[in-house]
N, C-alpha and C positions, 0 to 999 in steps of 0.2 A: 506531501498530502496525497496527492492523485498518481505517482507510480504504479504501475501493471493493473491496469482496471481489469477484472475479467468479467463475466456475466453469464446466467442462466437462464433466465428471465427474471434477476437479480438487479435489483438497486448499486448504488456502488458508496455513499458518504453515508449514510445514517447509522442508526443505532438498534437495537432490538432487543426485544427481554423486555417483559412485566416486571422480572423484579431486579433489570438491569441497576446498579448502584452505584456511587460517586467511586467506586475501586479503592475506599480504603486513604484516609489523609495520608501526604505522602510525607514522609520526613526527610530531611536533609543529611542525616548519619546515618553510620553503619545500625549492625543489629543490634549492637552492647548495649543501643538505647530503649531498646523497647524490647517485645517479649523476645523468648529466648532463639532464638534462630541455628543459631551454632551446630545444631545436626546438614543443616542445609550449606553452611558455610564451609563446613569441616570435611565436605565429600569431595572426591576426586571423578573425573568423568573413565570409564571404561570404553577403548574403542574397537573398533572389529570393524567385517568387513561389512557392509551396507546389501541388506536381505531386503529382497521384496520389490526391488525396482532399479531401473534400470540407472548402472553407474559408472563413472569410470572405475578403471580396476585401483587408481591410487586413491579412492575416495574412502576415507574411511566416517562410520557412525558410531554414534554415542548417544546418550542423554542423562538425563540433568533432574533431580527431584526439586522442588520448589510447592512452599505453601501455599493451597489453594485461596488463605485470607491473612495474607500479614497482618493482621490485626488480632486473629486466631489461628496460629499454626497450628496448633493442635486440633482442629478443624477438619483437617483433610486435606489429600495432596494432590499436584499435578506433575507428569513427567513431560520433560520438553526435549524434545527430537534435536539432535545436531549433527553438524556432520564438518569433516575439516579436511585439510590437502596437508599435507607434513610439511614442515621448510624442507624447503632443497639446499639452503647453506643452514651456517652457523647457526642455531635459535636461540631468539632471543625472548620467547613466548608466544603469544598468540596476539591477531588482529580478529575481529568481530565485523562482519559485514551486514549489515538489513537493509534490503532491497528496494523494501517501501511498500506502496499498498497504501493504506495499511491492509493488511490482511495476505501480503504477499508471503509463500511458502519458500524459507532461507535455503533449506535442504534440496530440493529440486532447481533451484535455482543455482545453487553452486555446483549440483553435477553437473547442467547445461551449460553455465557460462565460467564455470572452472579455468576456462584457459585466460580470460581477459586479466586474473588478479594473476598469476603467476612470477609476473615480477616482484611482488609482496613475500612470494615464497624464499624469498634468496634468503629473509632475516625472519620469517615469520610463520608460524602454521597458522593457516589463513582456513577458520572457521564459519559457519554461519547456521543458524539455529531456525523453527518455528517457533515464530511469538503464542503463548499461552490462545487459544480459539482459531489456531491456524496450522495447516496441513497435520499434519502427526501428533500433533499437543492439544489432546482435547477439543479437535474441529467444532466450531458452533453451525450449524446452518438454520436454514427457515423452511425447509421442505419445498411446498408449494405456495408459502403463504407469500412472496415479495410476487407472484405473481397476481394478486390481489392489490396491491399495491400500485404495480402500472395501470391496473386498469383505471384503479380509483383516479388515475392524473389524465386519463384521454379528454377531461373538458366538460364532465357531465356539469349541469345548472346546480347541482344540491353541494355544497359544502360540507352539510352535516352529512350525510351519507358518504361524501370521503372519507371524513374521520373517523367514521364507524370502520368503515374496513381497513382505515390506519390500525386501530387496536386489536383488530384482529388477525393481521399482519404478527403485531407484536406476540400475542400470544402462539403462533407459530411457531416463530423463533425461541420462544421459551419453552415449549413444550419439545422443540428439535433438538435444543444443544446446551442440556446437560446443566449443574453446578456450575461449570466457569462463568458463563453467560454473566452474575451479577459482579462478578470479579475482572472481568474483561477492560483493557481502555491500557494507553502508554503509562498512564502512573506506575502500574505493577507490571507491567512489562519492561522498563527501565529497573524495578527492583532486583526482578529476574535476570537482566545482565549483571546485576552486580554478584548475585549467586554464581551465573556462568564464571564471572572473573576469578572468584575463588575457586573453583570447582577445576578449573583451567591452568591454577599455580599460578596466575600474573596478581602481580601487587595493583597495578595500575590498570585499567584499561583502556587500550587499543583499536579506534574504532573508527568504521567507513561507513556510512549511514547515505540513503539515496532519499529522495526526495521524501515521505514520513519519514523515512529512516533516520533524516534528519530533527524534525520532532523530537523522537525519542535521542536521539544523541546529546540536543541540549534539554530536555529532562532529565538526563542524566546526569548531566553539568551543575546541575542547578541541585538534585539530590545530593549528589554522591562527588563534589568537584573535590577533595581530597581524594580519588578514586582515578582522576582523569590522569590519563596516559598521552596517547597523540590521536589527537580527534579528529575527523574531517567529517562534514557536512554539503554534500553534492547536491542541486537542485532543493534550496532551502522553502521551507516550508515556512507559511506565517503562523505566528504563535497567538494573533492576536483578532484577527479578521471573524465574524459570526461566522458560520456553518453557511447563511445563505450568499454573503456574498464570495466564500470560498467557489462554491459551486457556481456559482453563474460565470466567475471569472475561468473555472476550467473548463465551462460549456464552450466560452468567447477561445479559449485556447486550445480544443480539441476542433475547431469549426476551423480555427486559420493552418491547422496541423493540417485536417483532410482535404481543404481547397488547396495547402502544396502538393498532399499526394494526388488528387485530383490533375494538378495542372504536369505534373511529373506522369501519371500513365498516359493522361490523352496524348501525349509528345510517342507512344509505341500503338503502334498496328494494334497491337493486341490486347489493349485497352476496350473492358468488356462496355464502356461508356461511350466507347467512341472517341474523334480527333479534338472536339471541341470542347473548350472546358466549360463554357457557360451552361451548355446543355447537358454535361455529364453532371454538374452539381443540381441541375434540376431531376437527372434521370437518379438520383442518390436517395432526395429527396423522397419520389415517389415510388422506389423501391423500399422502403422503411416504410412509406404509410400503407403499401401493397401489401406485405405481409403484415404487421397490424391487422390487418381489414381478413386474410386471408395466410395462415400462416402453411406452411408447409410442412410434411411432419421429416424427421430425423430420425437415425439410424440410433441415436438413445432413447425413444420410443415416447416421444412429445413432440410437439407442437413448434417448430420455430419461429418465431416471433420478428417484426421491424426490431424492438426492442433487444429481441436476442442480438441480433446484427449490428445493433447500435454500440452494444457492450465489446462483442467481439473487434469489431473497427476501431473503436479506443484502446480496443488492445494494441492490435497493429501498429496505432500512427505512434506512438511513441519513438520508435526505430527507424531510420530509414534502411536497415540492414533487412526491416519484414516487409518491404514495399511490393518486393517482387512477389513474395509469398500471396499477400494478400491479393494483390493483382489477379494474380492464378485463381485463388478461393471464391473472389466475385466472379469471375467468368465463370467458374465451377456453378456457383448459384443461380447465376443471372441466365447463361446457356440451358444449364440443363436440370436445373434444380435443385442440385448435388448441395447439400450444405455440409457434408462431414470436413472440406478445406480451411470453413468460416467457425464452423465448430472448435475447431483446435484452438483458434484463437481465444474461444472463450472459454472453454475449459478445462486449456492447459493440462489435457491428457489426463485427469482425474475422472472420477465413476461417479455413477448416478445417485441423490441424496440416498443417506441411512438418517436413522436414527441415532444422533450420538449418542454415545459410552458414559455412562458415569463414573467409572472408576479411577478418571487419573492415567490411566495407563496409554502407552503410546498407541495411537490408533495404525491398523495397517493399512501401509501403500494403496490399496485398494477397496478401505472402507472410508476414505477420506470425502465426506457430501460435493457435488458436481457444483452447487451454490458455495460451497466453503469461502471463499477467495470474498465475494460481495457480501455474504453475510459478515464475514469477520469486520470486516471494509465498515461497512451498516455499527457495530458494535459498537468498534472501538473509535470512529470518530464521535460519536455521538456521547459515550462516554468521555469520552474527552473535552464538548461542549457544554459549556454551563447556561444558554439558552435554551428556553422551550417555552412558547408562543403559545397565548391559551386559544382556546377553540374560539372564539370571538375574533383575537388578531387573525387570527388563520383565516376565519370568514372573511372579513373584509379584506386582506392582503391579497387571496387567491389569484383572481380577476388582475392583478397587476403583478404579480409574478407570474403568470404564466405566460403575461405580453414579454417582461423582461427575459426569461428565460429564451422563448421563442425567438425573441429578437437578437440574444445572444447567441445561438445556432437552435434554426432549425433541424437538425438532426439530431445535436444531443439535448437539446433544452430541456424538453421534457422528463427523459431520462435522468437529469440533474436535479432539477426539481424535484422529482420524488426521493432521490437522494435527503433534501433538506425536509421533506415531509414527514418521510419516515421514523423523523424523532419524537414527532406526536407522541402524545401519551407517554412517553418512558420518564422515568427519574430522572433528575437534574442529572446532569454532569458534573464532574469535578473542576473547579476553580482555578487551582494551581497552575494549571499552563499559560495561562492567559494573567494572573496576578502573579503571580512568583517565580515564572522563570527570567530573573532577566539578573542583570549587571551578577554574573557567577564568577565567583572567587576560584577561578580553576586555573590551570596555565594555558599556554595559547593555543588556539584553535582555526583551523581553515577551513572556512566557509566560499562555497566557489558557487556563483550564479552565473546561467548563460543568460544572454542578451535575449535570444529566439525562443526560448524553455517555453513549448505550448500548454505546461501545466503550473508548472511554480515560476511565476514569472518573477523577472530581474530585483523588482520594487522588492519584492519579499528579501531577498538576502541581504539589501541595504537595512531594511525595519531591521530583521533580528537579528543584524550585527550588532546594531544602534542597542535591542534590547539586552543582548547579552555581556555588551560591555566592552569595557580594555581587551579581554582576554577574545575576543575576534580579530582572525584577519581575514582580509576578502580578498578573491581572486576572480576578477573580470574576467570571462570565457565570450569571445567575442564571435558566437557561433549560434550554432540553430541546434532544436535537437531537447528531450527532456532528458536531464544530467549532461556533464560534458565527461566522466573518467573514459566510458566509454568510445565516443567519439571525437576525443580531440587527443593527439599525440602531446601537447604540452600538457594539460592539463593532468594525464596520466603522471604525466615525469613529474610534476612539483608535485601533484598528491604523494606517490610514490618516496620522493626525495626526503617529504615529509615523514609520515611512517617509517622509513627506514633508519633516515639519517637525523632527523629534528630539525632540516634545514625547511625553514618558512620563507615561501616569497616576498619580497619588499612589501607592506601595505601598498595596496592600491595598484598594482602591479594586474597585467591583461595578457589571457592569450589570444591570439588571434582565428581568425578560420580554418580550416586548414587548407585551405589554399595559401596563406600567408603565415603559416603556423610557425613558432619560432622553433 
């Protein structure tokens, strides 16, 4: 659910669009069963070499056509961006990687972090794409409207005057990005991989899913489980939990994330907070409501915000690999004002909002919205939720979610909060993930939860093993950190061994830290 938050002055879980929609009932079979698909099915991907941004030289790109409304392809289409690393041995098709987010961009993400899956490459050309409203594929943004949005949550007395400028928020985003917008959400984005799978020549699919990523992999499961190939599921997502208490629990998990990085700089000199950690989590504090109060402006020619900072810092704490990074970027800020270090973190080296494309067509490297990442994020979880609180609940609840939020971290609570607000007004979400995904007739799957995971905590991969059935295995990662392929040398090898070779760890079966790593 909460992998790679980024932020503009961007919300990160809601949803957006006036006439955002349920994404179309999903169905369980191929296309044979409903309208005619087979132009979609029957294509092959063309690859070359990757234009417009910066790559490795063996990366190559492609994409992928896909119906804008599987319910009417004939409707209108979209093209979805991918890109893949060749096997370096014997092939024996392709694996599908999605990062998370939601809303996280597959294609930049695999130039960047290309080398960590290389072992995947011995039997596999190791893939990964943009989900339909993300980076290259019909980007969705909000413009300027999600900043309407944080203000509406700083605490004013009127309720009804939040909700006003919740719906005007909403129309923002409808008005910024395009046709997809009511088509957006994991149901048809799981349809979309199974296009990929054909498109790709694999009978089966193949797939490494990171914390949503995981979402979508058992939607997958649960559509298309004659489809599944070798599945894994890293830092598991709950399939069942509302939207508010997702977010509060990833407020309480991004707060004990940055009291470790907190307590990990004050231990260096050069810790822009100083030796003491007590005082650096208050000096954090009152740095975020500083610029709130007073933002400073940025070299992308706005305003930066607490809330920018807030978004940016979530980005950060995910890694302990970006500790030092970030380290550097607050002293940049906090010394001399400099935000372009804190910047990167938030937006991921993309450009400043457009106006999205209507066409379908891949958008370029460089027209990609600076919000894309949180609005998509806003989208599709919200399409994804089948709750939505009438302006009454909302009223009365306010005043106690914003205690509960706050008391979950003060620094992101709020931030969080407007995450679950921002569904206001929109169309229901679709059902299905929460009623229909479970006990899936597919073959076996590894689901790996870390103990420490500051965002999809452990409880979750136990639920949706439970919900998914026989066909779950679970693999204890006895470590800290959100995912563990990354960060733990065991957990790599059994993922890996899996993928490769179809060897699953014993149920029930742990890796340890890697201090004690087997």
């Amino acid at each position: 659910m909460l992998a790679k938050l980024s932020t503009r002055r961007c919300v990160t879980t809601g949803a957006v669009g006036l006439a955002l929609l349920s994404a179309g009932l999903p169905t369980a079979t191929t296309h044979r069963d409903g309208p005619d698909l087979s132009r979609f099915y029957d294509q092959q991907v063309r690859w070359s070499k990757c234009e417009g941004m910066e790559a490795p030289k063996d990366l190559q790109c492609g994409k992928v056509t896909v119906p804008l409304d599987y319910t009417e392809p004939a409707s209108g289409t979209l093209q979805l961006a991918l890109a893949r690393y060749r096997a370096t041995g014997k092939p024996r098709g392709s694996v599908l990687l999605n990062f998370g987010g939601p809303g996280g961009a597959g294609v930049s993400e695999l130039a960047s972090s290309g080398n960590e899956f290389m072992g995947l490459a011995k039997g596999y050309d190791v893939v990964s794409f943009d989900p339909r409203g993300v980076g290259r594929s019909s980007p969705v943004s909000c413009g300027d409207g999600t900043d309407e949005a944080l203000a509406a949550t700083e605490g004013g007395d009127d309720p009804r005057a939040l909700l006003r400028q919740l719906k005007r928020v909403a129309a923002a985003c409808a008005e910024h990005s395009g046709p997809v917008l009511p088509h957006i959400g994991t149901v048809n984005a799981s349809r979309d991989m199974d296009v990929m799978r054909a498109a790709l020549g694999d009978k089966k699919l193949n797939y490494l899913g990171f914390s949503y990523g995981t979402r979508l992999g058992a939607v997958y499961a649960a559509q298309f489980p004659k489809k599944v190939g070798r599945l894994v599921l890293d830092g598991v997502d709950t399939l069942t939990e509302p939207l508010t208490e997702q977010s509060r629990v990833g407020a309480e998990g991004q707060q004990i994330a940055l009291e470790d990085f907190i307590d990990w700089c004050t231990e260096d000199i050069a810790c822009p907070f100083g030796q003491d950690p007590r005082t650096a989590r208050e000096q954090v504090v009152r740095l975020v409501d500083s610029l709130d109060q007073d933002p400073v402006p940025s070299d992308w020619g706005y305003d930066f915000t607490g809330q920018d900072l807030v978004g940016a810092v979530a980005q950060a704490l995910y890694s302990r690999e970006l500790w030092p990074l970030l380290e550097r970027a607050l002293a940049q800020l906090v010394e001399d004002g400099d935000t372009r270090g804190i910047e990167a973190f938030a937006s991921g080296g993309i450009t400043l909002p457009v106006r999205a494309g209507n066409d379908g067509e891949l958008a370029d490297p460089d027209e990609v919205p600076l919000d894309n990442l949180p609005a998509a994020l806003m989208a599709i979880n919200c399409a994804d939720d089948p709750d939505r609180p009438t302006a009454d609940k909302i009223t009365r609840d306010l005043g106690r979610l914003r205690a509960e939020y706050e008391d979950a971290s003060p620094v992101f609570g709020r931030y969080r909060l407007t995450e679950v607000l921002t569904c206001y007004g929109r169309p229901k979400g679709t059902d299905f993930i929460r009623d229909e995904v479970r006990d899936v007739d597919s073959p076996k799957m590894l689901l790996v939860g870390t103990r420490g995971d500051p965002a999809t905590p452990y409880r979750w991969t136990v639920e949706t093993a439970k919900r998914l059935g026989a066909s779950a295995v679970v693999l204890d990662n006895k470590g800290d950190g959100h995912t563990g392929y990354a960060s733990s040398r065991c957990v790599q090898r059994k993922v890996d061994n899996f993928l490769l070779y179809g060897t699953l760890p014993p149920s029930g079966s742990s890796c340890g830290s890697e201090t004690d790593d087997e």
